[in-house]
C-alpha positions as CSV (number, residue, x, y, z in Angstrom):
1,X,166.3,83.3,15.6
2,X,164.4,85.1,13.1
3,X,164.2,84.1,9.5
4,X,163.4,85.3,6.3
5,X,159.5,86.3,5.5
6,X,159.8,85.2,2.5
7,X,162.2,82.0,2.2
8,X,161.8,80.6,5.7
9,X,165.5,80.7,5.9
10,X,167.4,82.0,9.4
11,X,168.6,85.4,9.7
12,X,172.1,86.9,10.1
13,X,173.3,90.2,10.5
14,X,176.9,90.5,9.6
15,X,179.1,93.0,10.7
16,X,182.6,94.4,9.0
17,X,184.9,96.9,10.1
18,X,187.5,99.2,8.0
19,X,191.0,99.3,6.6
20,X,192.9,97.5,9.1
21,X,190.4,97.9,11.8
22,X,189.1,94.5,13.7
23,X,185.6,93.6,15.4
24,X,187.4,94.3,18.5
25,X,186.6,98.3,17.1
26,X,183.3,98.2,17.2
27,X,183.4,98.6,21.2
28,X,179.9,98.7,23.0
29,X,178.5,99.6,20.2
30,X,178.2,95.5,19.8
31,X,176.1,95.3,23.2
32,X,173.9,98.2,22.0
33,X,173.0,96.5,18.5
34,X,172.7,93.0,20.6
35,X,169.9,94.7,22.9
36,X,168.3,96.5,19.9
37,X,167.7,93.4,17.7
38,X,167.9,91.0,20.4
39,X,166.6,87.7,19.7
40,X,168.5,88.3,16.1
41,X,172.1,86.0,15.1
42,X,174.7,89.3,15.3
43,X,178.1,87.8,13.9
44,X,181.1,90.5,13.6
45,X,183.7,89.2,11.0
46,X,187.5,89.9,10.8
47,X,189.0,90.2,7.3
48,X,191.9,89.0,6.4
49,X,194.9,90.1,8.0
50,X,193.7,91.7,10.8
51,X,192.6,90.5,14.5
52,X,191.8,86.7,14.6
53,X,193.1,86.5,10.6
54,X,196.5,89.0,12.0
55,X,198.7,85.6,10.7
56,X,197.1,85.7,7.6
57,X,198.2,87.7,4.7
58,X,195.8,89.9,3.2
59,X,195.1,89.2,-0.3
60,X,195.3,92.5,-2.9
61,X,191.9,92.0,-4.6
62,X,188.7,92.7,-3.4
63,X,187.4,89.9,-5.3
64,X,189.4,87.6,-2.8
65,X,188.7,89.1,0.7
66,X,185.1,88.6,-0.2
67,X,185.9,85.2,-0.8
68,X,187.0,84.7,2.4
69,X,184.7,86.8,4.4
70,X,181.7,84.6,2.9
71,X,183.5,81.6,3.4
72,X,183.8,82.5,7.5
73,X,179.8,83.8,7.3
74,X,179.2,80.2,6.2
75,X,181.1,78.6,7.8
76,X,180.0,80.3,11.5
77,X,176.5,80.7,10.8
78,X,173.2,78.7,10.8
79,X,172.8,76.6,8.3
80,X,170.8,78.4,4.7
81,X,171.2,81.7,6.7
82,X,170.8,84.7,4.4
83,X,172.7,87.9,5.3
84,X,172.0,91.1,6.7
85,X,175.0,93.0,6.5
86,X,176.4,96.0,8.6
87,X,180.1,97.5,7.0
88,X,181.8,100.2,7.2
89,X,184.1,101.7,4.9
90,X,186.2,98.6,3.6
91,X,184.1,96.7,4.9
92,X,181.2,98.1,2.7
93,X,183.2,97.8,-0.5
94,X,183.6,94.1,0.5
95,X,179.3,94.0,1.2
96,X,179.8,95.6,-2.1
97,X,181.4,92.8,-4.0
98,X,179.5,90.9,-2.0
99,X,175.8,92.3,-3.0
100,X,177.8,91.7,-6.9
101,X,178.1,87.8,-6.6
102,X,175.9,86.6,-4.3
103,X,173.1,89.0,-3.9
104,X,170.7,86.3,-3.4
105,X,172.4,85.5,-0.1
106,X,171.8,88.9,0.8
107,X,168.5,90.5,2.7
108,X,169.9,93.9,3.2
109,X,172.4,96.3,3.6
110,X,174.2,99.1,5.6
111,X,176.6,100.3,4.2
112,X,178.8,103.4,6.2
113,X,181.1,106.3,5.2
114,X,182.7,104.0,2.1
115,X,183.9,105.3,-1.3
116,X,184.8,103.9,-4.8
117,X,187.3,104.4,-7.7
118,X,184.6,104.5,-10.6
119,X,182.6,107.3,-8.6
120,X,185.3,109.5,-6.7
121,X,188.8,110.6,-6.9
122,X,191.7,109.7,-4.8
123,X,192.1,112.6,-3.3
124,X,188.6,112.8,-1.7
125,X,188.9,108.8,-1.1
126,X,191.4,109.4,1.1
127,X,190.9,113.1,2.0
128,X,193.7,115.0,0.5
129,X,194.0,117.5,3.8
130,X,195.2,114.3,5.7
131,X,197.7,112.8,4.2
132,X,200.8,114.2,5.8
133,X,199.0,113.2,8.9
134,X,197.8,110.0,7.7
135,X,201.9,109.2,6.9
136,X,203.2,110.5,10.1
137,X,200.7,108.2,11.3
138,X,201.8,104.9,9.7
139,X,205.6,105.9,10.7
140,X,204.7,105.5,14.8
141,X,206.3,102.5,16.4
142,X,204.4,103.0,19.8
143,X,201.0,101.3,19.2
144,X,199.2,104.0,22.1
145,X,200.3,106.5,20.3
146,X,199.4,105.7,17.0
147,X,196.2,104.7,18.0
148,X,195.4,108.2,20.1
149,X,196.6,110.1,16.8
150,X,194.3,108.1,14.5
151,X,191.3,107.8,17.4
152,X,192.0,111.8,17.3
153,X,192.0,112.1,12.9
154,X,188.8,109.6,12.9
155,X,186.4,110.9,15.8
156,X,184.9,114.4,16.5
157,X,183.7,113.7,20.2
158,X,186.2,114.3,22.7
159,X,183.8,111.9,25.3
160,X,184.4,109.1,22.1
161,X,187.9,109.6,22.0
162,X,188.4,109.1,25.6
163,X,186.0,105.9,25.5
164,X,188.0,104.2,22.4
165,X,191.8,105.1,23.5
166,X,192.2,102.1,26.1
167,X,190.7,99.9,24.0
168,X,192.6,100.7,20.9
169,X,195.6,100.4,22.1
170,X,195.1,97.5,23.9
171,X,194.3,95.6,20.4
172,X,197.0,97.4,18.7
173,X,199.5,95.5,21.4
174,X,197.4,92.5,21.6
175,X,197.3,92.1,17.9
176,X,199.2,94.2,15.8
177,X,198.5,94.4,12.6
178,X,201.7,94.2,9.5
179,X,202.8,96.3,7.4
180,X,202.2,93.7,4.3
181,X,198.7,93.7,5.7
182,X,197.9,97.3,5.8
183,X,199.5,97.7,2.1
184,X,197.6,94.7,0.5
185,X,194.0,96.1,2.2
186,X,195.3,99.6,0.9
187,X,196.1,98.7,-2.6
188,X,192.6,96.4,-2.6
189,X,190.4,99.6,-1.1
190,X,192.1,101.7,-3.4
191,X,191.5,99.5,-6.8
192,X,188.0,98.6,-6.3
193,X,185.4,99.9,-8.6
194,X,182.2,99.0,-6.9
195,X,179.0,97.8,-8.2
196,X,177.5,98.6,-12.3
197,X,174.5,98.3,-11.7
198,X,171.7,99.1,-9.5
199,X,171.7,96.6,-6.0
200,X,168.9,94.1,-6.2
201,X,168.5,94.3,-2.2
202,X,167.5,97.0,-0.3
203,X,170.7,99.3,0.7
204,X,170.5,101.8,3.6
205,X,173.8,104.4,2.6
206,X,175.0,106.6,5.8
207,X,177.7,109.1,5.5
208,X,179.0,111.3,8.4
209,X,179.4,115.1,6.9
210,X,181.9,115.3,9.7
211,X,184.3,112.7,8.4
212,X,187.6,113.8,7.9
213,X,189.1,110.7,6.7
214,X,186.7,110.2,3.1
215,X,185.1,113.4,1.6
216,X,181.4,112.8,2.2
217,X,180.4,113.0,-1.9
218,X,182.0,109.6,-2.1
């Protein structure tokens, strides 16, 4: 395992998904980060409410779902281990809050196509364009379904689409995720303000000009 130059202590690259999306998303991309930093502790996280956490209910703060994120990263990985951590949307606003408590825990950052209340409106949060599909979308009972139309709203590549629709569904049946949970995530994304002042980590931002889900100025 590698460790920190400059502490000694073990390395661990975290790894959080989106609003009401599970590791179980992240697909091969999992074996392809594996082989690129092999040799490195890779540990993909569930947050609350969603795949191995489905049975528990989400909690409607940010503040809190960090709390239990950490708790989990502690919990499952080596002993002293400080943190490098790979999130998308949500998931960055939880690194976020994360890089705001604890940033000493912290070596680094990724954070992917995320957005925040103090620095962008709603309605490029959550792209205005989208939301009569985006409701249409919460109101499908059949879990393929649902899944193609938001695998079809979320990616650009026909060849991606065709990749991530088996698996998709299949964690959509395996373990659906509750209404209660997608609200409480929904009202915590929405609420959260991000960080006031400048990170004291290094902090890689990435944003996909093609996203149709967040307006890229976020």
């Amino acid at each position: 395992m590698n460790k920190d130059s400059s502490t000694g202590a073990p390395l661990t690259w975290i790894l959080l998904r989106g609003l009401v999306r599970e590791k179980g998303h992240w697909g091969p991309f999992l074996d392809r980060f594996q082989m690129t930093f092999a040799g490195d502790s890779i540990l993909p996280l569930d947050l609350p409410g969603v795949g191995e956490f489905r049975d528990i209910l989400s909690p409607r703060e940010m503040e809190k779902i960090f709390e239990f994120v950490r708790g989990q990263a502690i919990e499952r990985a080596a002993a002293g281990s400080r943190f490098r951590l790979v999130a998308i949307s949500m998931g960055a606003m939880v690194a976020m809050e994360w890089m705001r408590q604890r940033p000493a825990e912290l070596e680094s950052c990724v954070l992917m196509n995320t957005s925040l209340k103090s620095l962008s409106p709603f309605y490029l949060r959550l792209r205005w364009q989208i939301w009569q599909k985006f409701l249409k979308i919460i109101a499908i009972q059949i879990p393929r379904e649902r899944e193609k139309a938001i695998i079809e709203l979320l990616m650009n590549s026909e060849e991606a689409r065709q990749k991530a629709l088996p698996i998709w569904s299949k964690i959509a049946t395996d373990r659906p995720v509750s209404y209660a949970n997608f609200l409480n995530q929904l009202f915590a994304a929405a609420r959260f303000h991000g960080l006031e002042q400048k990170p004291e980590i290094p902090v890689l931002l990435l944003s996909a000009m093609g996203d149709r889900f967040t307006d890229p100025s976020c």
